[in-house]
Backbone atoms as SQL, in Angstrom:
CREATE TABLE atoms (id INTEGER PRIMARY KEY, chain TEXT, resi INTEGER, resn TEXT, atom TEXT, x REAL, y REAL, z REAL);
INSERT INTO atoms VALUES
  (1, 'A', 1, 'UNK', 'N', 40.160, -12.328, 43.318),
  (2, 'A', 1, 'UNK', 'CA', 41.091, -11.246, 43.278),
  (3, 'A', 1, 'UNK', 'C', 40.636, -10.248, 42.214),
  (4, 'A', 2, 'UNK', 'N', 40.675, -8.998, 42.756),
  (5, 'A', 2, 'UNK', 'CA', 39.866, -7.884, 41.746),
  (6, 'A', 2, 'UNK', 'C', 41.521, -7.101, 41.162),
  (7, 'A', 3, 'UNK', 'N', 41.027, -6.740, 39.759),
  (8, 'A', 3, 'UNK', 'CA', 42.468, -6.159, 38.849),
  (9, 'A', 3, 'UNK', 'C', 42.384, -4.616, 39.143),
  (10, 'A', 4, 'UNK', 'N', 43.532, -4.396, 39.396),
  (11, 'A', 4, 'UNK', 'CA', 42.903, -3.075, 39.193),
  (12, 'A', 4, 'UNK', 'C', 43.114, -1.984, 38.543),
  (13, 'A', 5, 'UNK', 'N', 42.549, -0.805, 38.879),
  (14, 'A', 5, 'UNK', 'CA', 42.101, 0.006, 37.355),
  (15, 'A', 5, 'UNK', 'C', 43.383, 0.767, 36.609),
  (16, 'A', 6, 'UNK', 'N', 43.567, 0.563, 35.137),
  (17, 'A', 6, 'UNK', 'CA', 44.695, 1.008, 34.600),
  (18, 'A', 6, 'UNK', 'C', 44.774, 2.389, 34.778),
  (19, 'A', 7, 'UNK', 'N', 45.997, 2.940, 35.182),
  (20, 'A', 7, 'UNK', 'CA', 46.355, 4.349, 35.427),
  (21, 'A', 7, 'UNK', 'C', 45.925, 5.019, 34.260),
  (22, 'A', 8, 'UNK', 'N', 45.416, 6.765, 34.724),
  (23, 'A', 8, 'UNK', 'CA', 44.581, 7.316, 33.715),
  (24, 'A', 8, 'UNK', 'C', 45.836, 8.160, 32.794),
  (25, 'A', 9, 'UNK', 'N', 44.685, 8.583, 31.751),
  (26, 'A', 9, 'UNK', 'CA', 45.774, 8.771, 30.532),
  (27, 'A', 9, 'UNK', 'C', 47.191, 9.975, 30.829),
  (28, 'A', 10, 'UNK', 'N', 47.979, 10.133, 30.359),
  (29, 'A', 10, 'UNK', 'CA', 48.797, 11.585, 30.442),
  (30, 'A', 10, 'UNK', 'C', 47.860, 12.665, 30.023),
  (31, 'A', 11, 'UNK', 'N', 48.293, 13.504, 30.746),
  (32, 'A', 11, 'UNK', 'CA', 47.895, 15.201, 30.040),
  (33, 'A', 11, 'UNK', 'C', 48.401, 15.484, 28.992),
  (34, 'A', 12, 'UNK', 'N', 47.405, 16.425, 28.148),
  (35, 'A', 12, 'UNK', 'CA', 47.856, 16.345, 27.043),
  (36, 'A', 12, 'UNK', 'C', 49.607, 17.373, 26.993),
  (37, 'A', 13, 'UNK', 'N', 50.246, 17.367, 25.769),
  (38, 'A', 13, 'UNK', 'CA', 51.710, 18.485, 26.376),
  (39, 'A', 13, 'UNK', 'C', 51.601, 19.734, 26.137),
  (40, 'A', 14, 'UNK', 'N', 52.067, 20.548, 27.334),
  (41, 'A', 14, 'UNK', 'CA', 51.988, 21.873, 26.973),
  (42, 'A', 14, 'UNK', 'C', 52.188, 22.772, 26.248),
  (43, 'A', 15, 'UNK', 'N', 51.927, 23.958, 26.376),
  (44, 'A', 15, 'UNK', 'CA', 52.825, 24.652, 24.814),
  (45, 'A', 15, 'UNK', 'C', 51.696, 25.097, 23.839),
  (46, 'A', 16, 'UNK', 'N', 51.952, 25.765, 22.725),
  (47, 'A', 16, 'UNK', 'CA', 50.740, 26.196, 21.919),
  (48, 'A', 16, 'UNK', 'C', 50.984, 25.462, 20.795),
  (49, 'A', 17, 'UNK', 'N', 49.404, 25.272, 20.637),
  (50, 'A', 17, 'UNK', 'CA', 48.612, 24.118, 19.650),
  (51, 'A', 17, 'UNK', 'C', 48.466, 24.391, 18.018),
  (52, 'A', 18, 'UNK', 'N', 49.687, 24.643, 17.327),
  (53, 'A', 18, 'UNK', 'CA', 48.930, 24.579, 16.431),
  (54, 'A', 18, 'UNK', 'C', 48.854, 23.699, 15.001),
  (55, 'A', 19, 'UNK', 'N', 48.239, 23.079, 15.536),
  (56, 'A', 19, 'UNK', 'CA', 47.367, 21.888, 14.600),
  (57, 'A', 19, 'UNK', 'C', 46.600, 22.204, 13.745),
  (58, 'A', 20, 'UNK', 'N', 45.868, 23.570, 14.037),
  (59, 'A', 20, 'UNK', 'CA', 44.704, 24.190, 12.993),
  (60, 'A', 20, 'UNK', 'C', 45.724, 25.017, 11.842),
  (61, 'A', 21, 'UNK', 'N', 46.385, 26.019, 12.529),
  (62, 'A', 21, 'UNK', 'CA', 46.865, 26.640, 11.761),
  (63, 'A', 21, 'UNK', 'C', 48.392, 25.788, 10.325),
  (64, 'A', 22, 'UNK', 'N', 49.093, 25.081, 11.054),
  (65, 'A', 22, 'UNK', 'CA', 49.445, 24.294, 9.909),
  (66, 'A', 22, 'UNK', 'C', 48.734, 23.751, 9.112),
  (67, 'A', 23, 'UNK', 'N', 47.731, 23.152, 9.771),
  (68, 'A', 23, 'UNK', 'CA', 46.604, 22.950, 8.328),
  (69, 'A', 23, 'UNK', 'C', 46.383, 23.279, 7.137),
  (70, 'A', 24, 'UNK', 'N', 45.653, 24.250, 7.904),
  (71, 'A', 24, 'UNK', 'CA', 45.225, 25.639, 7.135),
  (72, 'A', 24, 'UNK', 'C', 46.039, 26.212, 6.005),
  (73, 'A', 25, 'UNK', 'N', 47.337, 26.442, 6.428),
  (74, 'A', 25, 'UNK', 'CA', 48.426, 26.789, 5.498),
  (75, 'A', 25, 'UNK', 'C', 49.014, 25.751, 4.582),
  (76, 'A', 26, 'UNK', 'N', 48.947, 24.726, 5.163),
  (77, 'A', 26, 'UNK', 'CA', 49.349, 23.566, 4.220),
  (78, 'A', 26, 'UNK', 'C', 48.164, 23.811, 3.172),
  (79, 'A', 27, 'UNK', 'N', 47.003, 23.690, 3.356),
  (80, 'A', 27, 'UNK', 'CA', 46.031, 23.718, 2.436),
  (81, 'A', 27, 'UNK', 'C', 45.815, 24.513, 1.373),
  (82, 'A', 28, 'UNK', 'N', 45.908, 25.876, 2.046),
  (83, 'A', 28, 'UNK', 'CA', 45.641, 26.924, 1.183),
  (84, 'A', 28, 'UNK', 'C', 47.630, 27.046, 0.218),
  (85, 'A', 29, 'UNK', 'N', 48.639, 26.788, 0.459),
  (86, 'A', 29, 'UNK', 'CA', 49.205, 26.903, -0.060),
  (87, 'A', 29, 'UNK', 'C', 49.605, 25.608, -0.906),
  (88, 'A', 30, 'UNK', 'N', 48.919, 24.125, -0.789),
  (89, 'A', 30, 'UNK', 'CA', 49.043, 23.356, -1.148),
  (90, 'A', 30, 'UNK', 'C', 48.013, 23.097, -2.835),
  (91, 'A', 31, 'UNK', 'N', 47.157, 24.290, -2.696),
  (92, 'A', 31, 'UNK', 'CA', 46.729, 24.418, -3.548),
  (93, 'A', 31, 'UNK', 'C', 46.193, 25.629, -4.446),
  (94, 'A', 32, 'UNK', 'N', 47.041, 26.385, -4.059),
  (95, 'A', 32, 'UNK', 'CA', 47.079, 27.786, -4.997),
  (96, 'A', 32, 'UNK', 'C', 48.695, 27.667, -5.333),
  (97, 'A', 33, 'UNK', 'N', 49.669, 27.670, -4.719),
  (98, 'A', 33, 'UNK', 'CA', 51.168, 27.718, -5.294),
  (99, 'A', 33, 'UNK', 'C', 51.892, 26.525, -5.152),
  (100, 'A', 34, 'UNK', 'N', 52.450, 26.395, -4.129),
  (101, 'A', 34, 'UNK', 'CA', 53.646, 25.424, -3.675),
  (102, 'A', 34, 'UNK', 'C', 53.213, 24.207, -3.074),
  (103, 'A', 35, 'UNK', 'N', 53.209, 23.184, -3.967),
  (104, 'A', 35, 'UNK', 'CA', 52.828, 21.832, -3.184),
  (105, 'A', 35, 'UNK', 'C', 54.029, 21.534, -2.265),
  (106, 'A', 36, 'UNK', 'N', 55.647, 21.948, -2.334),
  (107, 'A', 36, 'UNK', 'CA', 56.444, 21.446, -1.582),
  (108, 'A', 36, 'UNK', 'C', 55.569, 22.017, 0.192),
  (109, 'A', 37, 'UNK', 'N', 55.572, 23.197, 0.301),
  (110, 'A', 37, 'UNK', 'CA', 54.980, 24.194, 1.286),
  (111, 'A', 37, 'UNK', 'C', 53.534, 23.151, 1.828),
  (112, 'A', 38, 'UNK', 'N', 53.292, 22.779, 1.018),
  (113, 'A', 38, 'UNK', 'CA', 51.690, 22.406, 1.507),
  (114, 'A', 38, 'UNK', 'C', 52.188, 20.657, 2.192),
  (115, 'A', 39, 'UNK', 'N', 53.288, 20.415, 1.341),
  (116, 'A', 39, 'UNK', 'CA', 53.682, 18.764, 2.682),
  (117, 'A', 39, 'UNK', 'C', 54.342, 18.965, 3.642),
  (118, 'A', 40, 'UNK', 'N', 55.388, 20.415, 3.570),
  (119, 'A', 40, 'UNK', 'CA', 56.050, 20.498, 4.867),
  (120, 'A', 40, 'UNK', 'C', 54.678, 21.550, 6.134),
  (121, 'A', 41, 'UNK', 'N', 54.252, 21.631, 5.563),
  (122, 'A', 41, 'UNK', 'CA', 53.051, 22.209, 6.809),
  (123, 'A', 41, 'UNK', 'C', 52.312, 21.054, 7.424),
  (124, 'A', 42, 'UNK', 'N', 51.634, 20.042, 6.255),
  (125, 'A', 42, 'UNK', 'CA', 51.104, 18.950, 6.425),
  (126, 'A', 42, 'UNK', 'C', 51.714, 18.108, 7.421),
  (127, 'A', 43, 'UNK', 'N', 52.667, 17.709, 7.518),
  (128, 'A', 43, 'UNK', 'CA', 53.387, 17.291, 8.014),
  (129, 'A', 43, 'UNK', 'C', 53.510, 17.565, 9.068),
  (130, 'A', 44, 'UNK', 'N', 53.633, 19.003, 9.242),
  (131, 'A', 44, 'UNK', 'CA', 53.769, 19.597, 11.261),
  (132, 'A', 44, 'UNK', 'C', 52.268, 19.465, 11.870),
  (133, 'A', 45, 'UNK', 'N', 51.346, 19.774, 11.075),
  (134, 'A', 45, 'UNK', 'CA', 49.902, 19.894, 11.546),
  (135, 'A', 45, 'UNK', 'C', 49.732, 18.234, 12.106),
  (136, 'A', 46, 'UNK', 'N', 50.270, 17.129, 11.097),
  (137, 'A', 46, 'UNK', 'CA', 49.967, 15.665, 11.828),
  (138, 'A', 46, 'UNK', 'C', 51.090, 15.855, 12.761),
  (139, 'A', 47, 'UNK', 'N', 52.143, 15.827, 13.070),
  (140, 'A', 47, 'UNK', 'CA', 52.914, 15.866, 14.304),
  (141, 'A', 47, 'UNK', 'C', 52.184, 16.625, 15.197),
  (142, 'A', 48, 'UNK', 'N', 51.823, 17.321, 15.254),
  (143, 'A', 48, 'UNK', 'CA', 51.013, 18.875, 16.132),
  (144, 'A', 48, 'UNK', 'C', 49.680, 17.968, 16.645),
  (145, 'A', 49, 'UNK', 'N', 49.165, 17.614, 15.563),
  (146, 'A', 49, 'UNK', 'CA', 48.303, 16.652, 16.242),
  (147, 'A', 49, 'UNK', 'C', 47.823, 15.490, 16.797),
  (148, 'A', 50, 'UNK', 'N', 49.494, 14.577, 16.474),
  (149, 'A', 50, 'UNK', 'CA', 49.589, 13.322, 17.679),
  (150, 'A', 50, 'UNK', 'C', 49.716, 13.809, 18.749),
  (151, 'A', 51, 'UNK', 'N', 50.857, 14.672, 18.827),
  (152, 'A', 51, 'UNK', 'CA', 51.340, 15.266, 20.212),
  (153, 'A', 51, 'UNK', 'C', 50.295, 16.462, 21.400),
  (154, 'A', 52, 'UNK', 'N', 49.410, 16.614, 20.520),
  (155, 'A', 52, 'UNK', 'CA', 47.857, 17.270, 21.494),
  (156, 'A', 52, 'UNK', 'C', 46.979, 16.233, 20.747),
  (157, 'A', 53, 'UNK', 'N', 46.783, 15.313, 20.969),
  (158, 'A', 53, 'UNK', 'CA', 45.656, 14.420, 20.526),
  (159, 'A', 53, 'UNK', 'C', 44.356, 14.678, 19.870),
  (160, 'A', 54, 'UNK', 'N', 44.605, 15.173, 18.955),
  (161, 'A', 54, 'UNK', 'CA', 44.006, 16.064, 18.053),
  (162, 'A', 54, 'UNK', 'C', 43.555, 15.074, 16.625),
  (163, 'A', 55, 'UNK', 'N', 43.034, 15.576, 16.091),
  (164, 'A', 55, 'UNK', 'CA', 42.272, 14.862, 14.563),
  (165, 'A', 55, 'UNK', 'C', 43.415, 15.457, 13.547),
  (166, 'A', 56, 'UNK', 'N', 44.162, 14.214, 12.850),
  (167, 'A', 56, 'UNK', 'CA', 45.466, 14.814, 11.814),
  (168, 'A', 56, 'UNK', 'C', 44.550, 15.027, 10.640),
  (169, 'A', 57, 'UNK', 'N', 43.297, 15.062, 10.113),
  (170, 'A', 57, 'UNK', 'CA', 42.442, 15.188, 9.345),
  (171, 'A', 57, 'UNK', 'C', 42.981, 16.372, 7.703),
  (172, 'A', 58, 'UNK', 'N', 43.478, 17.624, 8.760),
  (173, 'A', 58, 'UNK', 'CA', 43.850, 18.793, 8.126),
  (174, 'A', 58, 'UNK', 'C', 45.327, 18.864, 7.609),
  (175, 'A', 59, 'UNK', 'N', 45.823, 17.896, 8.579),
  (176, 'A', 59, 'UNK', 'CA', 47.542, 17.749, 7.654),
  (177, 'A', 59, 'UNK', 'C', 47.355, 16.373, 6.971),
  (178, 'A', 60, 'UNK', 'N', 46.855, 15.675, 7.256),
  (179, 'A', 60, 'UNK', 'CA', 46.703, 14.725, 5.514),
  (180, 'A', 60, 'UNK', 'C', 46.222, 15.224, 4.414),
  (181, 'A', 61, 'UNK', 'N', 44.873, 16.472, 4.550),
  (182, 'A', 61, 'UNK', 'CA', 44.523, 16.588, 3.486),
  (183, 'A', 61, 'UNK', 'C', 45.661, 18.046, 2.639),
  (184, 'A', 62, 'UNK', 'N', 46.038, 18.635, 3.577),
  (185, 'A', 62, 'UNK', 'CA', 47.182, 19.583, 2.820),
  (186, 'A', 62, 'UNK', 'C', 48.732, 18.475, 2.335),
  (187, 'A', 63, 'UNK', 'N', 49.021, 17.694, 3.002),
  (188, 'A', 63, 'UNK', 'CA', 49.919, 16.739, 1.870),
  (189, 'A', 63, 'UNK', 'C', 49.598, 16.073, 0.692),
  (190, 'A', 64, 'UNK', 'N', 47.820, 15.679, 0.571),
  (191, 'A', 64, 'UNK', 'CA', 46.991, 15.345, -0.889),
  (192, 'A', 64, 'UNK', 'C', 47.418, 16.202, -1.827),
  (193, 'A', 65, 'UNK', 'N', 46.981, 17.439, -1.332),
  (194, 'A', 65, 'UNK', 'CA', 46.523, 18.684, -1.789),
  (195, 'A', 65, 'UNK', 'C', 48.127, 19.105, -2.428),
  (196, 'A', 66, 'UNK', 'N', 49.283, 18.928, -1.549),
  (197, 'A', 66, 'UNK', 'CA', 50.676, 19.164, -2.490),
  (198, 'A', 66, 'UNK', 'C', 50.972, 18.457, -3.175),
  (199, 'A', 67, 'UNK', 'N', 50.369, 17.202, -2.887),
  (200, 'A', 67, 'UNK', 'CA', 51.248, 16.023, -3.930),
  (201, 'A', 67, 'UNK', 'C', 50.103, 16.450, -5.242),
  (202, 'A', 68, 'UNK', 'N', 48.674, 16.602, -5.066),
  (203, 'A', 68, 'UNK', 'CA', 48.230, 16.628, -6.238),
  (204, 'A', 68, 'UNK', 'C', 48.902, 17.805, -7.085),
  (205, 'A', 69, 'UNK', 'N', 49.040, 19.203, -6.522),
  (206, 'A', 69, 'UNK', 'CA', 49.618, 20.409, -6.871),
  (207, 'A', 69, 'UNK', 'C', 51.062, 20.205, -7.842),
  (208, 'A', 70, 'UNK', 'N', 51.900, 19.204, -6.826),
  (209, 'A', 70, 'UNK', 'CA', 53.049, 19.131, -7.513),
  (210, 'A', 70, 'UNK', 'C', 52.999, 17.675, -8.900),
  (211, 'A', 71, 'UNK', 'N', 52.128, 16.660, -8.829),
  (212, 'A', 71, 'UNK', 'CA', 51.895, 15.975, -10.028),
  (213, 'A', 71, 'UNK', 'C', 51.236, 16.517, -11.150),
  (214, 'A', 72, 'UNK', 'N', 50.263, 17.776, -10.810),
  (215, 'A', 72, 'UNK', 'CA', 49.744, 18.726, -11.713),
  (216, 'A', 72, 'UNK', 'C', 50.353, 19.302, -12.717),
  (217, 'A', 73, 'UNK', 'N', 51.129, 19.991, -11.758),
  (218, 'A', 73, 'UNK', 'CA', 52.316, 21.089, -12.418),
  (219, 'A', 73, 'UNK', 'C', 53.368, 20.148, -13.045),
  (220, 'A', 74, 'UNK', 'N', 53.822, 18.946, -12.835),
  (221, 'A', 74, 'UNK', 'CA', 54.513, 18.417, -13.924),
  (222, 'A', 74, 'UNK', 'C', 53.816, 17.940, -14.905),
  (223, 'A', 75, 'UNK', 'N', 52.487, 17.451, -14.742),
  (224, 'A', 75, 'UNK', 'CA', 52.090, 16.602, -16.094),
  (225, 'A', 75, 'UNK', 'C', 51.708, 18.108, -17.244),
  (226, 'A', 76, 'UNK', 'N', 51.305, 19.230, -16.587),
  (227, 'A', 76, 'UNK', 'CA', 51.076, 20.099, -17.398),
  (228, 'A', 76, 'UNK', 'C', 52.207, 20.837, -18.212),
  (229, 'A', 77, 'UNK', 'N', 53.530, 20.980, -17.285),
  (230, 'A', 77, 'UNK', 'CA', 55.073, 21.152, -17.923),
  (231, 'A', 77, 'UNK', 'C', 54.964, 20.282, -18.691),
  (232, 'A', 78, 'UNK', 'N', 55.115, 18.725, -18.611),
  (233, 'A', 78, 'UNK', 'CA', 55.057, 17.865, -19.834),
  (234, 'A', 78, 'UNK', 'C', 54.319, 17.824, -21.142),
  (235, 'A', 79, 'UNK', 'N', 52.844, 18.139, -21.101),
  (236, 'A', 79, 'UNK', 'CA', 52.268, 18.368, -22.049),
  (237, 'A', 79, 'UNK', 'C', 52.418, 20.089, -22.906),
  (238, 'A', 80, 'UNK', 'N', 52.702, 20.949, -22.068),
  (239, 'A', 80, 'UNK', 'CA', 53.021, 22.119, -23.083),
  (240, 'A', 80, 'UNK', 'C', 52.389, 23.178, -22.389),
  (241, 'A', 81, 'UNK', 'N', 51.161, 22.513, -21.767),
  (242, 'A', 81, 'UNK', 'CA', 49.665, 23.397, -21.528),
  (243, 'A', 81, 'UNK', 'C', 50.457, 24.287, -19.926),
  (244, 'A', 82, 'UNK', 'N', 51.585, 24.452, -19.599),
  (245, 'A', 82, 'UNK', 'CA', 51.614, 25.199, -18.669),
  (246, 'A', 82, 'UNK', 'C', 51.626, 26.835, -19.128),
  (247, 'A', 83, 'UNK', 'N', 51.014, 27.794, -18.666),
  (248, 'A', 83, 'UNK', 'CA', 50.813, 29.193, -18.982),
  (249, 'A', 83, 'UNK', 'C', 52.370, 29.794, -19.011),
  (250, 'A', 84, 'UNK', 'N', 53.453, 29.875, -17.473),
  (251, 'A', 84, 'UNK', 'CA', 54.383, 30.315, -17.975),
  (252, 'A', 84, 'UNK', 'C', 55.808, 29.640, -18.526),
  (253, 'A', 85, 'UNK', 'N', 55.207, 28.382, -18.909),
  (254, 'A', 85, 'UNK', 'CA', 56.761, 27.915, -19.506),
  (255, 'A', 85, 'UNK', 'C', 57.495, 28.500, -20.845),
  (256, 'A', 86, 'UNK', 'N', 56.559, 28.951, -21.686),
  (257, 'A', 86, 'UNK', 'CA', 57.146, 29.270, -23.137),
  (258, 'A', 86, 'UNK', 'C', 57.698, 30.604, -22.520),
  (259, 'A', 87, 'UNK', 'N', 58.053, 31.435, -21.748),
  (260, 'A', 87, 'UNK', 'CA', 58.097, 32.785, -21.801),
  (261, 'A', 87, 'UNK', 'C', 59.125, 32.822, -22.462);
């Protein structure tokens, strides 16, 4: 008795893709200003890219990129060395 062949995959879902562009923005804002900004982008770019089967590559590294941003900016508030805290 021959098995037979498992039904082929779903299509991917319709709609526009963007997986690159949350990235992107997570990134670049995850590490010039707002680490909060850089995990909530991060975040859509990996959703964006389970759901088009895509590489989450670019929204993990913009949630690094905020968490490092936002542990930055406190250890530097803590030590003194932040530029505008004394104003």
């Amino acid at each position: 008795m021959t098995t037979p062949y498992p039904p082929p995959p779903p299509p991917p879902a319709r709609g526009r893709d963007r997986t690159t562009l949350w990235g992107v923005l997570g990134i670049v804002l995850g590490l010039i200003c707002c680490g909060v900004f850089g995990i909530v982008f991060g975040y859509l770019s990996i959703r964006d890219a389970r759901r088009y089967g895509q590489s989450p590559l670019l929204g993990y590294l913009a949630v690094a990129f905020g968490v490092i941003n936002i542990i930055g900016g406190a250890i530097l508030r803590v030590t003194g060395n932040y530029p505008f805290w004394n104003d």
